[in-house]
C-alpha positions in Angstrom: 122.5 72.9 76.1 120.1 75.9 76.3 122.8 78.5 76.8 120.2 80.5 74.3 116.7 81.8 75.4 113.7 82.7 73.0 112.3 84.5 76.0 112.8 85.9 78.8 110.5 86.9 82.1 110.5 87.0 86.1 107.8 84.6 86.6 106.8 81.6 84.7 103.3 80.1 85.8 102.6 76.8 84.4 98.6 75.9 84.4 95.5 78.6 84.6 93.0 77.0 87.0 92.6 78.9 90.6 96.5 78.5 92.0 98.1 79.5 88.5 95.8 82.6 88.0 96.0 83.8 91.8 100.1 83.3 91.5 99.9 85.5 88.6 98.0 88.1 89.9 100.5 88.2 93.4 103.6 88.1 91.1 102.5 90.7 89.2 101.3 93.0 92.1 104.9 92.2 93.3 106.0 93.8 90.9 107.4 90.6 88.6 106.5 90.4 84.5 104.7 87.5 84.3 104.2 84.6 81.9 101.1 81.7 82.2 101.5 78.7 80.2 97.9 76.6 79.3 98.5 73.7 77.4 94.5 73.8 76.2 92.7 76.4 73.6 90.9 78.2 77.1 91.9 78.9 80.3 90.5 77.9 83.7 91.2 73.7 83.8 89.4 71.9 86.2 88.8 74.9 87.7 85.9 76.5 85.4 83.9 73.3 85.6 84.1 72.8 89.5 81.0 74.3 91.5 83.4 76.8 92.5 82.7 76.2 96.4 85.1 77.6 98.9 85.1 76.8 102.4 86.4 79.6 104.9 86.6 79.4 109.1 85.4 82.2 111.5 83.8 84.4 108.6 81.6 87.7 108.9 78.6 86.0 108.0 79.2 82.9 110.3 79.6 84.8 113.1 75.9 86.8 111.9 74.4 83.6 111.5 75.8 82.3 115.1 77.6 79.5 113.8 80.6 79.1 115.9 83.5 78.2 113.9 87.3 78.9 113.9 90.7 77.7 111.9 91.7 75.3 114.7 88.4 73.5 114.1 88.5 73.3 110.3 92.1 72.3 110.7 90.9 69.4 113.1 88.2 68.5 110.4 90.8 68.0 107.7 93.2 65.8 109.2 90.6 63.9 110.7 89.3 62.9 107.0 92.9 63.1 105.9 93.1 60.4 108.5 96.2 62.5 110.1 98.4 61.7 107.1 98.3 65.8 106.4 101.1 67.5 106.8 100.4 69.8 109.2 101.8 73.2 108.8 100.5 73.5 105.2 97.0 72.8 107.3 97.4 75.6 109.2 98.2 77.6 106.2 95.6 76.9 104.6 93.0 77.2 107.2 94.2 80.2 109.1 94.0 81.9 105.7 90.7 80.8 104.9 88.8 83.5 106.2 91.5 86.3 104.3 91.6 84.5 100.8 87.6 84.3 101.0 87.5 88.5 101.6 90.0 88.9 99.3 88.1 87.0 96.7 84.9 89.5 97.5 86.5 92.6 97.7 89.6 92.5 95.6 88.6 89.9 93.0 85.1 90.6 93.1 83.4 87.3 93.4 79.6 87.1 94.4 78.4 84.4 96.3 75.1 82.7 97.3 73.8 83.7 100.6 73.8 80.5 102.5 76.7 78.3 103.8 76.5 74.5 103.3 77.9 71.8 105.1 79.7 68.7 103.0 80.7 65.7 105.1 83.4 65.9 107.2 82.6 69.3 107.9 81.8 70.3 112.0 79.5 73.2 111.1 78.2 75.2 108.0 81.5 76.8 106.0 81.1 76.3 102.6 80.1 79.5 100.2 78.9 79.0 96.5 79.1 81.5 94.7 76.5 82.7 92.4 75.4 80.3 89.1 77.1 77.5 91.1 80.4 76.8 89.0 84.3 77.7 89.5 83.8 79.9 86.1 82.5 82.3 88.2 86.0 82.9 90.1 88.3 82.0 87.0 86.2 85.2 85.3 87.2 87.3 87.8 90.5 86.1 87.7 91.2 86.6 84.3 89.3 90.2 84.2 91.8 91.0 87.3 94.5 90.1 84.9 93.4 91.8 82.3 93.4 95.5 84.6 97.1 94.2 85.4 97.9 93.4 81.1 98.8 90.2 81.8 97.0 87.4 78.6 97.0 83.7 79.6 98.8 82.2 76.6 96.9 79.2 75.1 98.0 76.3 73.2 100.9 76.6 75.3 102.3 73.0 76.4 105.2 72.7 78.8 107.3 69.9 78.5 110.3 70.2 80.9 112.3 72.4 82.8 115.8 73.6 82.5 118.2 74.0 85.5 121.4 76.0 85.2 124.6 74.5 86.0 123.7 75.8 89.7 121.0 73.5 89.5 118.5 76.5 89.6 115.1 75.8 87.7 115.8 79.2 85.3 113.2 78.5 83.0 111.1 75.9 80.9 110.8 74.5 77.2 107.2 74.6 76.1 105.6 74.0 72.8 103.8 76.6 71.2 100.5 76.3 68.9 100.2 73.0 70.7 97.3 70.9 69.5 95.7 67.9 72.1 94.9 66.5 69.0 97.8 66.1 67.3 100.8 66.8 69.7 103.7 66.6 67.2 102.7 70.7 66.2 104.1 73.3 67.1 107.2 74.8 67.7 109.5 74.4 71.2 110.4 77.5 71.8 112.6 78.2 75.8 111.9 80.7 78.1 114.1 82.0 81.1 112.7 82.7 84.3 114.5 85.5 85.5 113.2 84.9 89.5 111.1 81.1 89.7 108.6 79.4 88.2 105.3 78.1 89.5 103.8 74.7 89.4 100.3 74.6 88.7 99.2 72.2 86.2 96.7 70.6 88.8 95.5 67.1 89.2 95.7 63.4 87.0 92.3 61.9 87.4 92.0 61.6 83.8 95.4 60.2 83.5 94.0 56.5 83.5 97.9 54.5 83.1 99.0 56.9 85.7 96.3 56.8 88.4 95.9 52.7 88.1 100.1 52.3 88.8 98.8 54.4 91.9 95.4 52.8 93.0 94.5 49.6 90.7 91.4 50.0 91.3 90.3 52.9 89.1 91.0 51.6 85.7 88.9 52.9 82.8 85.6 51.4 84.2 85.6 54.1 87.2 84.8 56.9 85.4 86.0 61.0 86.1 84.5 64.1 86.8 87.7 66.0 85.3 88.2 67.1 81.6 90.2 64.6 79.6 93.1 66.6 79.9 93.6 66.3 83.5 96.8 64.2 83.1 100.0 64.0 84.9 102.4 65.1 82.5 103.7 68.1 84.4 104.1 66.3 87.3 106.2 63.4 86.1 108.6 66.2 84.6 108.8 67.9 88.4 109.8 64.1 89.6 112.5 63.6 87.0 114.2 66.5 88.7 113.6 64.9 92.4 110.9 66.5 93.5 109.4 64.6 96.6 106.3 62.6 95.7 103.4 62.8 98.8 100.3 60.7 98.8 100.2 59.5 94.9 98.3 57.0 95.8 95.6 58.6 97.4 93.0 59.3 95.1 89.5 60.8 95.7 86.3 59.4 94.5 83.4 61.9 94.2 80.1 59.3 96.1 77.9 61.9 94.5 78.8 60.5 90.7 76.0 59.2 88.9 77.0 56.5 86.2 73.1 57.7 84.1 75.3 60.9 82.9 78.9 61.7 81.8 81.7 63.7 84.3 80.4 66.0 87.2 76.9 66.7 85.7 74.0 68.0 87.5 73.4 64.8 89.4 76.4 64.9 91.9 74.9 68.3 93.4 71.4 66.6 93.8 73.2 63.7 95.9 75.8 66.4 97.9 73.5 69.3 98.4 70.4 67.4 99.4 70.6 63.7 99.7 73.0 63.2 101.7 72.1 66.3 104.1 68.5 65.4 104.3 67.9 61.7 102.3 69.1 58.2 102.5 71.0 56.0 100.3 70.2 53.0 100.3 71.6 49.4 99.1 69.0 48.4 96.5 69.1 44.5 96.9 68.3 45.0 101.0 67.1 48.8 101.0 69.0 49.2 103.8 71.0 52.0 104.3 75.3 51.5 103.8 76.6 54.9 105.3 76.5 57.9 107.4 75.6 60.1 104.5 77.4 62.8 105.8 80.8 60.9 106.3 83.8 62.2 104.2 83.9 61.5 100.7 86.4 58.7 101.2 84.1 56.6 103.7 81.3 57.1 101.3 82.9 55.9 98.7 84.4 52.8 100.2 80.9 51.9 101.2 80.0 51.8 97.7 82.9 50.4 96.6 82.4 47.9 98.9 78.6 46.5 97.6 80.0 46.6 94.1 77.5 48.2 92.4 75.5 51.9 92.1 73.1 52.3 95.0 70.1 54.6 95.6 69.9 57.8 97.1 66.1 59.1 97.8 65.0 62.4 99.3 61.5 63.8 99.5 59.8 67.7 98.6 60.8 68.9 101.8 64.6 68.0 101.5 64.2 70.0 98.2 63.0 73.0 100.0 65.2 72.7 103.1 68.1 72.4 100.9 66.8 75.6 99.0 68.5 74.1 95.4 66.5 74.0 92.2 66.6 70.9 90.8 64.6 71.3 87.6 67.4 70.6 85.4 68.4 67.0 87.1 64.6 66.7 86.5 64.4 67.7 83.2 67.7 65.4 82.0 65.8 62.1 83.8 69.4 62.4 85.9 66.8 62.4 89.3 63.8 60.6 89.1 59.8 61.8 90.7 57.4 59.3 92.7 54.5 60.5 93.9 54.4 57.4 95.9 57.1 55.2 97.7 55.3 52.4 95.9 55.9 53.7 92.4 59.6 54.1 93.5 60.1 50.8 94.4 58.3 49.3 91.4 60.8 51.4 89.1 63.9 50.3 90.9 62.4 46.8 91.8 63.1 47.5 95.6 61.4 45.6 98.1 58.4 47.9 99.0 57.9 46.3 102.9 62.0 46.5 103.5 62.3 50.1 101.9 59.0 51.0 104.2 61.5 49.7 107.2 64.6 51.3 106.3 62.6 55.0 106.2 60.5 54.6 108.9 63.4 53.4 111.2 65.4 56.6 109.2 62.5 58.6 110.3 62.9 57.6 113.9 66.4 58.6 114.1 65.6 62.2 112.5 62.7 62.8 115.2 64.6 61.7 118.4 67.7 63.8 116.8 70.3 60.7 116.9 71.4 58.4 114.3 71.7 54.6 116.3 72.6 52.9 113.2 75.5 55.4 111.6 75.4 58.0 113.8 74.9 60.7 111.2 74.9 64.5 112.7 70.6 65.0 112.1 70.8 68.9 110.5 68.9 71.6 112.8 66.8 71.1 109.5 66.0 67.9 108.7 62.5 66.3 108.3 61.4 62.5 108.5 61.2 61.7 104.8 57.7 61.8 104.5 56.6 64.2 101.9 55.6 63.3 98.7 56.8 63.6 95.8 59.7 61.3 96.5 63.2 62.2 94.6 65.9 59.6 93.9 69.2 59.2 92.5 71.6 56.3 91.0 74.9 57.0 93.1 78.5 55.7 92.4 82.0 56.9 92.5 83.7 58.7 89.9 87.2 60.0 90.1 87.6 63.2 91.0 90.5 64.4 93.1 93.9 63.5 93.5 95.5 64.1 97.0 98.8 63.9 95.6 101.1 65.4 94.1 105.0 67.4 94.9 105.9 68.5 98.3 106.0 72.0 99.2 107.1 73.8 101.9 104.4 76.9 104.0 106.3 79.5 101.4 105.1 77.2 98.6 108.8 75.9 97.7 109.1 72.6 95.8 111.4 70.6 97.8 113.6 67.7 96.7 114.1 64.2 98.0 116.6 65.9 100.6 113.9 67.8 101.6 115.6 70.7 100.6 113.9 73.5 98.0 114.5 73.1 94.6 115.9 76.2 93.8 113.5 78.4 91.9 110.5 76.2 91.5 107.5 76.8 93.2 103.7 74.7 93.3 100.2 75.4 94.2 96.9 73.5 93.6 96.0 70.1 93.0 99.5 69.6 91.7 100.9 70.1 95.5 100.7 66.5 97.9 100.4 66.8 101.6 97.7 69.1 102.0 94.6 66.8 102.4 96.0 63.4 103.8 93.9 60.6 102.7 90.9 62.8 101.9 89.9 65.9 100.9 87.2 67.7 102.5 84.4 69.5 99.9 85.0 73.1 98.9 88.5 72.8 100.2 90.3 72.7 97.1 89.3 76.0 96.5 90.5 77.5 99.6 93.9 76.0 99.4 94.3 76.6 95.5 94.3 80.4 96.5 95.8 80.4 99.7 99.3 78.6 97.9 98.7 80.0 94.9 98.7 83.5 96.3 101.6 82.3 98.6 103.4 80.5 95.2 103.1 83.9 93.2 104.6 86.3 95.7 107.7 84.0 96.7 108.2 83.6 93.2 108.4 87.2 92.3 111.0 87.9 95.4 
């Protein structure tokens, strides 16, 4: 049936977020022409609108710092929240690599990044770097300028739409639709283009894919809203499973706790609730004011907790918190995302708490962060946190939105797509959000990252061999 090509190429790379670009630039430096296919007028996906955070074990600046960290102990940290359903060698992949695909992004890439490490939940110790302005744009920039030195132009408006196998069964190349409109899909023109060595996989996740996600998890139907662009869909990955790609973990989705449902996607609210709420605050039920969680548990627990009472809750913090947590929260401010008290009174008038039970729940909170131990929940008390006690008092409307998706296509540690045989599909490689396996049941924060350009890197050279 395709016995003619329109093009022809070593390395196909489907998707521009973190794992398609960092494939590109490894197949190239292999030594491979390379072509990347983005379905969308820009590139960078999901990618360019994450905070960019990447989380890295037994680092330079850890060891400066004194923080004792290593990749066994990362690796124990993510199946723990994966609840062991990770599959383990693509663990230790990803997290004995941490440390290397963090320099490389520094030195080779040339990525600048905040100077602090964070801890997210789930987390042992502090290994989470930021880099500087706070979004994944500033990676996919320096992605794209690296390809740029290299020649290599991300073609946009470029939608794949299947692959072709050779009689061998060998994924040899792909039809795709050029001058492809999200608007009106019918234009454009299919045009096919071999892949002279493989093609990589790395059209990322489906939160936005509402039909898709609900067959997987019922429970996030249209009213659960998303932190991904509306083109976060799963079209890619229903053409790797009609060739037999093994499907891991489809069903495990992951809801961001730090969602706010006063402002559309990601916003500015959800690093308000992750970068200082839940490391120095409480959140709090608002019919009881009691608090629901260990607000540094993994994303998942959080979430089920909210999920669980049904409704947002409130998450409230205090000046210091602000300053501990060293974040400027003017904008959250400014957008009435995060709302000011100068009294606990006035906070529990605008929410219509219960002022004496809200007075309880901090005090007894307070307790906890003096002593050093959490007796209700158990949550690790930060080297430093302060009572909340320092006016003026911050707070937060909290709920889940969607905004990972665990699963995804099988791979192998070389970043092989393997079949229901468990047995690679010849030619076709994946990397990213795409990929299954990697996180279990939950994803730790700032991981994403790390494993998007550990198996992307990994994808690209195998590719181009």
């Amino acid at each position: 049936m395709y016995s003619g090509w329109d093009e022809i190429t070593d390395v196909i790379i489907i998707g521009s977020g973190f794992a398609g670009l960092a494939a590109a630039i490894e197949a190239c430096n292999a030594g491979a022409s390379v072509i990347i296919l983005e379905k969308m007028h820009a590139p960078g996906g999901n990618s360019i609108i994450s905070d960019g955070g990447i989380a890295a074990a037994g680092t330079e600046i850890q060891n400066k710092l004194g923080i004792k960290d290593s990749p066994d102990l990362m690796y124990k940290d993510m199946l723990k929240a994966g609840l062991s359903l990770n599959h383990p060698e693509l663990v230790r992949v990803v997290t004995e690599k941490s440390n290397e695909v963090l320099e490389w992004s520094i030195k080779y890439l040339g990525v600048e990044y905040m100077d602090r490490i964070d801890i997210f939940g789930g987390h042992s110790v502090p290994r989470c770097y930021t880099p500087v302005g706070v979004s994944g744009s500033a990676i996919i920039k320096r992605l794209l300028l690296k390809l740029d030195e290299l020649g290599i132009k991300v073609r946009t408006h470029s939608y794949f739409k299947t692959f072709i196998r050779d009689p061998d069964g060998i994924i040899s190349g792909v039809v795709v639709r050029d001058n492809y409109n999200n608007k009106n899909r019918e234009n454009g023109i299919d045009r096919r283009i071999r892949a002279e060595k493989g093609v990589v996989l790395a059209a990322g996740g489906f939160s936005s894919d509402v039909q898709f996600r609900v067959a997987q998890d019922p429970r996030l139907t249209e009213k659960i809203e998303t932190t991904n662009k509306p083109y976060a869909t799963a079209e890619a990955l229903k053409e790797a499973l009609k060739i037999n790609a093994m499907p891991v973990h489809l069903s495990h989705i992951q809801l961001g706790p730090w969602g706010t449902p006063d402002e559309k996607g990601y916003g500015v609210g959800a690093r308000f609730s992750d970068y200082i709420v839940f490391p120095y605050g409480i959140v709090i039920e608002p019919g009881f004011c009691k608090r629901i969680i260990n607000e540094l548990a993994d994303r998942k627990t959080i979430s089920d907790a909210l999920l669980n009472i049904g409704h947002p809750c409130i998450g409230i913090a205090d000046r210091k918190a602000v300053e501990k947590s060293g974040w400027n929260i003017t904008s959250c401010l400014e957008k009435g995302i995060v709302k000011q008290f100068n009294h606990l009174e006035d906070l529990a008038s605008f929410y219509k708490l219960s002022l004496n039970n809200l007075k309880l729940t901090v005090d007894k909170y307070n307790r906890y962060v003096e002593n050093g131990l959490d007796e209700e929940f158990h949550k690790p008390i930060l080297a430093k946190a302060l009572p909340i006690s320092s006016p003026p008092y911050y707070s937060i409307r909290t709920w889940p939105k969607v905004h990972h998706t665990m699963g995804g296509v099988q791979i192998n540690a070389r970043g092989q797509v393997l079949d229901l045989d468990q047995h690679p599909l010849k030619g076709l490689y994946a990397a990213g959000e795409v990929v299954g396996g990697i996180h279990g049941a939950c994803r730790l924060g700032s991981c994403a990252v790390t494993e998007c350009l550990v198996f992307g890197r990994i994808a690209g050279q195998n590719a181009a061999t």
